[in-house]
N, CA, C and O atoms as a printed pandas DataFrame, in Angstrom:
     atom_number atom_name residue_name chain_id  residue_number  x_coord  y_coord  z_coord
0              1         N          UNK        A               1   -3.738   -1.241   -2.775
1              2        CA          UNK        A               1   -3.970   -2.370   -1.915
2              3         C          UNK        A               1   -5.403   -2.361   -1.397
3              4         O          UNK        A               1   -5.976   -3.411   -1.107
4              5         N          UNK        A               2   -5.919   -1.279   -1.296
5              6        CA          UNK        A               2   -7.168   -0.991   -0.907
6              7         C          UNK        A               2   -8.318   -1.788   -1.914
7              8         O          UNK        A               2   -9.095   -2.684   -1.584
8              9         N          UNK        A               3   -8.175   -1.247   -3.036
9             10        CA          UNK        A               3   -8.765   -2.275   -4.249
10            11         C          UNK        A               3   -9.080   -3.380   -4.156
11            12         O          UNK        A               3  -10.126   -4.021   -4.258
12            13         N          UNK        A               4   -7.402   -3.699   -3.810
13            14        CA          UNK        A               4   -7.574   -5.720   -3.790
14            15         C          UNK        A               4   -8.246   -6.213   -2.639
15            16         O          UNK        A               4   -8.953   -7.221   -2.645
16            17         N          UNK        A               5   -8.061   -5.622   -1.827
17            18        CA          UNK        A               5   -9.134   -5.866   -0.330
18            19         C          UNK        A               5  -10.752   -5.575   -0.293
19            20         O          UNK        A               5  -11.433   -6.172    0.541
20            21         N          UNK        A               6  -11.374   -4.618   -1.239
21            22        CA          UNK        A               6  -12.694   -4.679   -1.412
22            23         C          UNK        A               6  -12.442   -5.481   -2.311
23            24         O          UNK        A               6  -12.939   -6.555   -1.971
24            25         N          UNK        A               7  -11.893   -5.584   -3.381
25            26        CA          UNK        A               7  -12.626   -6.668   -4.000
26            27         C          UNK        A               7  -12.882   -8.035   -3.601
27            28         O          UNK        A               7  -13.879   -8.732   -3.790
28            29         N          UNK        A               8  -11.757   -8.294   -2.993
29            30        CA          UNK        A               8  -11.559  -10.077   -2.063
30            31         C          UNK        A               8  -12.931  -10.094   -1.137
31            32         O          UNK        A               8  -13.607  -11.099   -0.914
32            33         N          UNK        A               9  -13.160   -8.928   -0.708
33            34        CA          UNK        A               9  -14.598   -8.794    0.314
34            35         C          UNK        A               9  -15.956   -8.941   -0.956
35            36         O          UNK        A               9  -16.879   -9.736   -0.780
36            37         N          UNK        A              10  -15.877   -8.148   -2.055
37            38        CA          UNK        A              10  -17.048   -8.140   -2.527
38            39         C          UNK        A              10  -17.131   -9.396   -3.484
39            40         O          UNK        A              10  -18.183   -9.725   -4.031
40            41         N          UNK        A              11  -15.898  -10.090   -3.646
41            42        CA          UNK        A              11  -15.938  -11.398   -4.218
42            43         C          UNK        A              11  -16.862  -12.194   -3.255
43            44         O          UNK        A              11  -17.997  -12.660   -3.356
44            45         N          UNK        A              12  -15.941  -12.162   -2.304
45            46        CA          UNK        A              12  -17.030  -13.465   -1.084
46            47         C          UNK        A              12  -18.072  -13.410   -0.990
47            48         O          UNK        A              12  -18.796  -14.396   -1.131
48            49         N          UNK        A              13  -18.647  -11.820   -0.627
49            50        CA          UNK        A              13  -19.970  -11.530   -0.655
50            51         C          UNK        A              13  -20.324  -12.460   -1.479
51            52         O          UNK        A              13  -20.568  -13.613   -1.123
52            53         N          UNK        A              14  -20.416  -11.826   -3.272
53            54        CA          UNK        A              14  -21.117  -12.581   -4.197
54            55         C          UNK        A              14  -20.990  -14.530   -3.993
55            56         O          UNK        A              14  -21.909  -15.310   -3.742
56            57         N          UNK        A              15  -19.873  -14.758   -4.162
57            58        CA          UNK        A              15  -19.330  -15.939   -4.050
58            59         C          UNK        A              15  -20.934  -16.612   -2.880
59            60         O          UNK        A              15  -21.927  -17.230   -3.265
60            61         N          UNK        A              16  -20.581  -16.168   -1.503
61            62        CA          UNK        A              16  -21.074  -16.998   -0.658
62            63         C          UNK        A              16  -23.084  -15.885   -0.859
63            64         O          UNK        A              16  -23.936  -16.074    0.009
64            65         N          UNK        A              17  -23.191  -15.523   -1.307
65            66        CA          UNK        A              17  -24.611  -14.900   -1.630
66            67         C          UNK        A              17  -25.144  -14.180   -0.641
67            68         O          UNK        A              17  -26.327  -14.396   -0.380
68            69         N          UNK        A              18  -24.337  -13.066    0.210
69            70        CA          UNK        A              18  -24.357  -12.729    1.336
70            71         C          UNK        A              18  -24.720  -11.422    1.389
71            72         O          UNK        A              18  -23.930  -10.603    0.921
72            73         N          UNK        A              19  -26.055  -10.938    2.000
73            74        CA          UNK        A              19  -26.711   -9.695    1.556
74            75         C          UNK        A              19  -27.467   -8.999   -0.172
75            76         O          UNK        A              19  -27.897   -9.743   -1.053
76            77         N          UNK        A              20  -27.457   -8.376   -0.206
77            78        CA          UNK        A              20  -27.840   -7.257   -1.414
78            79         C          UNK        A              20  -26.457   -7.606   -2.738
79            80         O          UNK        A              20  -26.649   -7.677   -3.952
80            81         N          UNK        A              21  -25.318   -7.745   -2.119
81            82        CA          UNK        A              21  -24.026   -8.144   -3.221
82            83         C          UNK        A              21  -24.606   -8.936   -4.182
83            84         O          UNK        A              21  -24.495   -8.798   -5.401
84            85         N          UNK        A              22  -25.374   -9.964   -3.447
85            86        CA          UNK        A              22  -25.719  -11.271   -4.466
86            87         C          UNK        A              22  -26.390  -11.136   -5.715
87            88         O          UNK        A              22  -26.213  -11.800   -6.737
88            89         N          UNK        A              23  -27.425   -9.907   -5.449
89            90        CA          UNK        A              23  -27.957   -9.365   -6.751
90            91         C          UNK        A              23  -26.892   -8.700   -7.221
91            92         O          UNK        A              23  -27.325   -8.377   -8.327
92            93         N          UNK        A              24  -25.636   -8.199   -7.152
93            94        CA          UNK        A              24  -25.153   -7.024   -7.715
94            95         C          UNK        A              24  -24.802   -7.887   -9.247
95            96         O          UNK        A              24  -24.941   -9.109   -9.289
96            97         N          UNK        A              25  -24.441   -7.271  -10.196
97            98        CA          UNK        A              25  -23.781   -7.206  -11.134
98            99         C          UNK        A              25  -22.494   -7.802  -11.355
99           100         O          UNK        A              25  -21.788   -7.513  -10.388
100          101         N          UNK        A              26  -21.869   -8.499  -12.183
101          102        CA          UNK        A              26  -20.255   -9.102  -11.731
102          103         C          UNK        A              26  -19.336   -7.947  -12.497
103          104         O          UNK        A              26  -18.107   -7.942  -12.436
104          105         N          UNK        A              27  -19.827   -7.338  -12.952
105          106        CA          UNK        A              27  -18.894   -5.790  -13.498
106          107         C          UNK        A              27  -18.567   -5.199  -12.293
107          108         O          UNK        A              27  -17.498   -4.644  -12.039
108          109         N          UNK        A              28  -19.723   -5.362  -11.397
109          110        CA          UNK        A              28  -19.159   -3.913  -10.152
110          111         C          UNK        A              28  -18.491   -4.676   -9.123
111          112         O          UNK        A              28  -17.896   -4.123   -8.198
112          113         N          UNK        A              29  -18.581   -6.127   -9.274
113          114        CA          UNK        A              29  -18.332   -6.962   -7.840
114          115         C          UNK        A              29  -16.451   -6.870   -8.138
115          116         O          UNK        A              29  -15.673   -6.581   -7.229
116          117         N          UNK        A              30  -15.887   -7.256   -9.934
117          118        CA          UNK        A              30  -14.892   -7.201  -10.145
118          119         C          UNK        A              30  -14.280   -5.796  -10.609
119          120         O          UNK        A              30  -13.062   -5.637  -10.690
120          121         N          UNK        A              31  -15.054   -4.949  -10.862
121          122        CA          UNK        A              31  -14.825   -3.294  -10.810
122          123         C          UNK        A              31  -13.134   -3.272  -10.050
123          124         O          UNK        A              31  -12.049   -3.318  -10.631
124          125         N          UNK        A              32  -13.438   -3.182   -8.520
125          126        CA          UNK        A              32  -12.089   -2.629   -8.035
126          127         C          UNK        A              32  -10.155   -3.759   -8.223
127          128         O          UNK        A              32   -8.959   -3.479   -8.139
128          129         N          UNK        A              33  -11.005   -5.019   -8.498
129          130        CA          UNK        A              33   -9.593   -5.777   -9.285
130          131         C          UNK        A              33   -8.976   -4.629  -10.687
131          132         O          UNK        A              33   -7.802   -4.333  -10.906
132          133         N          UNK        A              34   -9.814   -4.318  -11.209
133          134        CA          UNK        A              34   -9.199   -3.391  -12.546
134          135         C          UNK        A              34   -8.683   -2.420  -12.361
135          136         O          UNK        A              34   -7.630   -2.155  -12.941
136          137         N          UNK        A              35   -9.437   -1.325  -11.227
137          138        CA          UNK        A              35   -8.919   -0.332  -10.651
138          139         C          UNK        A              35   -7.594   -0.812  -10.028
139          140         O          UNK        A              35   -6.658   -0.324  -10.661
140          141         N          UNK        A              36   -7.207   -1.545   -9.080
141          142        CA          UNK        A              36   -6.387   -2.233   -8.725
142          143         C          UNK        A              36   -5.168   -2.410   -9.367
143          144         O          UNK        A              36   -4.067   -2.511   -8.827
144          145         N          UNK        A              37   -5.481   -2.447  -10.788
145          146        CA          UNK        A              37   -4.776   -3.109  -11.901
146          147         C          UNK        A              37   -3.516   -1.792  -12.001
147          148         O          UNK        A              37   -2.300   -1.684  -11.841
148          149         N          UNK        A              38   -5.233   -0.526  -12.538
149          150        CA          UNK        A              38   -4.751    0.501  -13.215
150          151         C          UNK        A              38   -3.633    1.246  -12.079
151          152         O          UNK        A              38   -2.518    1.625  -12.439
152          153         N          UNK        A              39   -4.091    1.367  -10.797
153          154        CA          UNK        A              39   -3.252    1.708   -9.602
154          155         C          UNK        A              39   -2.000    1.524   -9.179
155          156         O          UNK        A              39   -1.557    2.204   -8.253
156          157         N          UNK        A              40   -1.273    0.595   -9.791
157          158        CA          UNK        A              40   -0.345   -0.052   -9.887
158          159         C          UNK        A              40    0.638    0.068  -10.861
159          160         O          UNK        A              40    1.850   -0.075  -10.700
160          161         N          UNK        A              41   -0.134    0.417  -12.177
161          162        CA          UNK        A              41    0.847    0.470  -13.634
162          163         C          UNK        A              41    0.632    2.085  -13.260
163          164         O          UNK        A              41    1.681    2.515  -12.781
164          165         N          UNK        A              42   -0.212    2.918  -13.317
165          166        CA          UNK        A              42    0.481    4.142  -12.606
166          167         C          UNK        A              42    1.576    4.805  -11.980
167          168         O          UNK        A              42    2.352    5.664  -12.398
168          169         N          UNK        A              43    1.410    3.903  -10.297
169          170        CA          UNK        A              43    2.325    3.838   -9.400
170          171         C          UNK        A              43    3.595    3.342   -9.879
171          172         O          UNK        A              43    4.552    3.883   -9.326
172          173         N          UNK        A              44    3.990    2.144  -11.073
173          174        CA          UNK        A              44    5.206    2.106  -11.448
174          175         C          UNK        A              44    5.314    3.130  -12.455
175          176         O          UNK        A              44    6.280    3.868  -12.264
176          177         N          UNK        A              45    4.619    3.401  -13.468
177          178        CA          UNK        A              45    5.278    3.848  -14.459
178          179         C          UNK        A              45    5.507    5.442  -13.982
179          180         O          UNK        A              45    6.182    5.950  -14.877
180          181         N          UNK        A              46    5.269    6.291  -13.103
181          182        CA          UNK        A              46    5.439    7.738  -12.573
182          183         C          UNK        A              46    6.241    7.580  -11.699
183          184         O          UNK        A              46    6.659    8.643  -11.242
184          185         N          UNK        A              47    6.758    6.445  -11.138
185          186        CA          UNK        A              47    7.992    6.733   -9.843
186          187         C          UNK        A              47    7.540    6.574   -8.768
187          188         O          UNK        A              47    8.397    6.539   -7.885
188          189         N          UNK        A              48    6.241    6.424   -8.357
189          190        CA          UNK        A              48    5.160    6.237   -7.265
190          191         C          UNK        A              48    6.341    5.396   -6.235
191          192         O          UNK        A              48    7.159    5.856   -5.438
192          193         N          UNK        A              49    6.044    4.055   -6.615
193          194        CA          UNK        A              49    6.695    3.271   -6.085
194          195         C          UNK        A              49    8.042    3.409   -5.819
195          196         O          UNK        A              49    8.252    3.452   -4.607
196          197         N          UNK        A              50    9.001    3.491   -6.479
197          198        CA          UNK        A              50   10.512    4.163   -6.137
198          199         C          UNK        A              50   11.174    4.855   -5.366
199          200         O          UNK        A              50   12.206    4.716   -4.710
200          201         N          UNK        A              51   10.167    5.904   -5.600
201          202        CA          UNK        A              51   10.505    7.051   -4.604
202          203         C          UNK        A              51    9.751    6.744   -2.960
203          204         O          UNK        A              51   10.247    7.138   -1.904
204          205         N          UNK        A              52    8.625    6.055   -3.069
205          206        CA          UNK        A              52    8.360    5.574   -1.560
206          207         C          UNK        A              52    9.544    4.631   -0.918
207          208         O          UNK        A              52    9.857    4.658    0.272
208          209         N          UNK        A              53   10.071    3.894   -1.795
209          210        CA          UNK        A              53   10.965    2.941   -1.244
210          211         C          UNK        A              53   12.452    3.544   -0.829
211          212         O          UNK        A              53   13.306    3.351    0.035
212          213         N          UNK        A              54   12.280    4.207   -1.726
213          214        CA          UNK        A              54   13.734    5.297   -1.405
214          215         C          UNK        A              54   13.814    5.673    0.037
215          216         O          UNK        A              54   14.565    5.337    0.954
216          217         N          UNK        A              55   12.551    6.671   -0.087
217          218        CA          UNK        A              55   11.908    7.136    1.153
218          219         C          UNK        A              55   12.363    6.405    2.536
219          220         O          UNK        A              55   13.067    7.029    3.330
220          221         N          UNK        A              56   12.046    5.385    2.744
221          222        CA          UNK        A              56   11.765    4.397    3.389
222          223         C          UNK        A              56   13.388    3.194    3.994
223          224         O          UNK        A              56   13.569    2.392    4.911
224          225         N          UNK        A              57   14.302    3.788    2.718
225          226        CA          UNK        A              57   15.546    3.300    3.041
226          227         C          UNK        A              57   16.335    4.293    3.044
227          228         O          UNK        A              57   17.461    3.981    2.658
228          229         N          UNK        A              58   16.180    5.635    3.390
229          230        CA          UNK        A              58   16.825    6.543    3.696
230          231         C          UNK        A              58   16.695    6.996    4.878
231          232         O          UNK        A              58   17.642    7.590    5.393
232          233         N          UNK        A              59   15.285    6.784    5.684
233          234        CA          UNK        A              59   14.414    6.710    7.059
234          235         C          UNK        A              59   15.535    5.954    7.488
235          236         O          UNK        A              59   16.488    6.568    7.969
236          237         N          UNK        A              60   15.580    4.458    7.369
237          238        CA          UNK        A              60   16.057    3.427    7.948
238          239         C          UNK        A              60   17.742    3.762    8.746
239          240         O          UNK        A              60   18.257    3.693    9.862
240          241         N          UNK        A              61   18.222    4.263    6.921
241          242        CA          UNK        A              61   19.517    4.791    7.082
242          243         C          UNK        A              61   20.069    5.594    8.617
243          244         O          UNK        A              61   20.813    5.432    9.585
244          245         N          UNK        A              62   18.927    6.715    7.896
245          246        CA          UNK        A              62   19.423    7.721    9.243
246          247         C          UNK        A              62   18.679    7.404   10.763
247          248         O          UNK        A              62   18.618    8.382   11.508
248          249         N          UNK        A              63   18.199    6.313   11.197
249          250        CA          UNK        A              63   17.879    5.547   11.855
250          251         C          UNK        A              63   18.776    5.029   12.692
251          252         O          UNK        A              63   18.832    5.170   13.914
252          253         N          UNK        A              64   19.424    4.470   12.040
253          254        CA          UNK        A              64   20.692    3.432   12.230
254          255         C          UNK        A              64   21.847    4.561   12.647
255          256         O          UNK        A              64   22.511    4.497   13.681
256          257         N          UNK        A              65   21.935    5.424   11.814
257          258        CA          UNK        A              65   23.152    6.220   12.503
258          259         C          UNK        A              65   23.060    7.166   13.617
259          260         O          UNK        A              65   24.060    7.530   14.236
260          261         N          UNK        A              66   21.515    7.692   13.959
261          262        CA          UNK        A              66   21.136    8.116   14.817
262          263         C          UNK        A              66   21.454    7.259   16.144
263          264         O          UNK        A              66   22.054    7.710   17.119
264          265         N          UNK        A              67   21.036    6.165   16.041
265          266        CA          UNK        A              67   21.086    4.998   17.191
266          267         C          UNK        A              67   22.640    4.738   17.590
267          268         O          UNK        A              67   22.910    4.791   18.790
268          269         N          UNK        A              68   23.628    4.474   16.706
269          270        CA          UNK        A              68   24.649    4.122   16.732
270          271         C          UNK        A              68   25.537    5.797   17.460
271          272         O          UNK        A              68   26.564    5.874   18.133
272          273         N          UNK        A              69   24.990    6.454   17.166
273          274        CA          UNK        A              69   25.626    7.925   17.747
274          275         C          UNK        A              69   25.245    7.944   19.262
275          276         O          UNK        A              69   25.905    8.353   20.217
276          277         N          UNK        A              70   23.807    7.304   19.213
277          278        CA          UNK        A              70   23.222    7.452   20.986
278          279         C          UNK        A              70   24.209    6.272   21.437
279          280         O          UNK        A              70   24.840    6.558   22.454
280          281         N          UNK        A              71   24.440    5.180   20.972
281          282        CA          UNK        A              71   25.124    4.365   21.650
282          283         C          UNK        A              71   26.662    4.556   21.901
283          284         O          UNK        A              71   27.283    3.715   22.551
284          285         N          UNK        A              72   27.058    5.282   21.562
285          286        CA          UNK        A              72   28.411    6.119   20.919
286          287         C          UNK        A              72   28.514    7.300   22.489
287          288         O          UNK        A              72   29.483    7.722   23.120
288          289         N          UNK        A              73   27.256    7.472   22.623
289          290        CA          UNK        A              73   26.906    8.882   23.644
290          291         C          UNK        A              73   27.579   10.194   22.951
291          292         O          UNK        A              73   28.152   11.121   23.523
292          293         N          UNK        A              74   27.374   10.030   21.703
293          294        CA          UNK        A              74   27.194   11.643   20.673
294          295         C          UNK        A              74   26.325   12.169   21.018
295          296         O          UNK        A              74   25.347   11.490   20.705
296          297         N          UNK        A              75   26.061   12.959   21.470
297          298        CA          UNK        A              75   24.686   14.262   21.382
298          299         C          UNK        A              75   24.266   14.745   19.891
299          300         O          UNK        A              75   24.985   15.458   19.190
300          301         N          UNK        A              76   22.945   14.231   19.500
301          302        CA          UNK        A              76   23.039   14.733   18.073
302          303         C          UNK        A              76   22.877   15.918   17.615
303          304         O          UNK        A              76   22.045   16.388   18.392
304          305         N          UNK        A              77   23.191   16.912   16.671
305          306        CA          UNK        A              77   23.444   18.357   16.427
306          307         C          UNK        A              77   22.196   19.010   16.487
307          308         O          UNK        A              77   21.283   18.184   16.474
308          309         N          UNK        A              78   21.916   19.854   16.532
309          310        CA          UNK        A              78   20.476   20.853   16.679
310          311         C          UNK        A              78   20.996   21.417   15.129
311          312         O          UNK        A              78   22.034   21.414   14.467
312          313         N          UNK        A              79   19.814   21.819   15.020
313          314        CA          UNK        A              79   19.745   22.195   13.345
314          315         C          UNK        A              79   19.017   23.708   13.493
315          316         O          UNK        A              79   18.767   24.374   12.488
């Protein structure tokens, strides 16, 4: 996500001719869209993505049952 956000910045730059960008090169201005690209087919094809989301709905999970135990007035277990 980082990628797509310099690049949207170093687009405008060039775009609106704003500073030193304006001379740059359009290889380096669109450089981090590709990186961007590659960051992504990575992140799916290794599990990147999956396993964050997993992550993230297993958080939630035990979230929810944590809360529902305080509202319950369970004391939750010491480990």
């Amino acid at each position: 996500m980082y990628f797509l956000g310099l690049g949207l910045l170093l687009l405008g730059l060039k775009y609106f001719q704003i500073g030193s960008v304006a001379l740059w090169s359009w290889w380096v201005i669109l450089a981090p869209f590709g990186l961007a690209i590659l960051w992504w087919a990575w992140a799916d094809g290794s599990g990147y993505t999956k396993r964050r989301v997993m992550e993230r709905e297993n958080q939630k999970k035990l979230d929810r049952v944590e809360k529902q135990k305080a509202d319950l007035g369970i004391k939750p277990r010491k480990r």
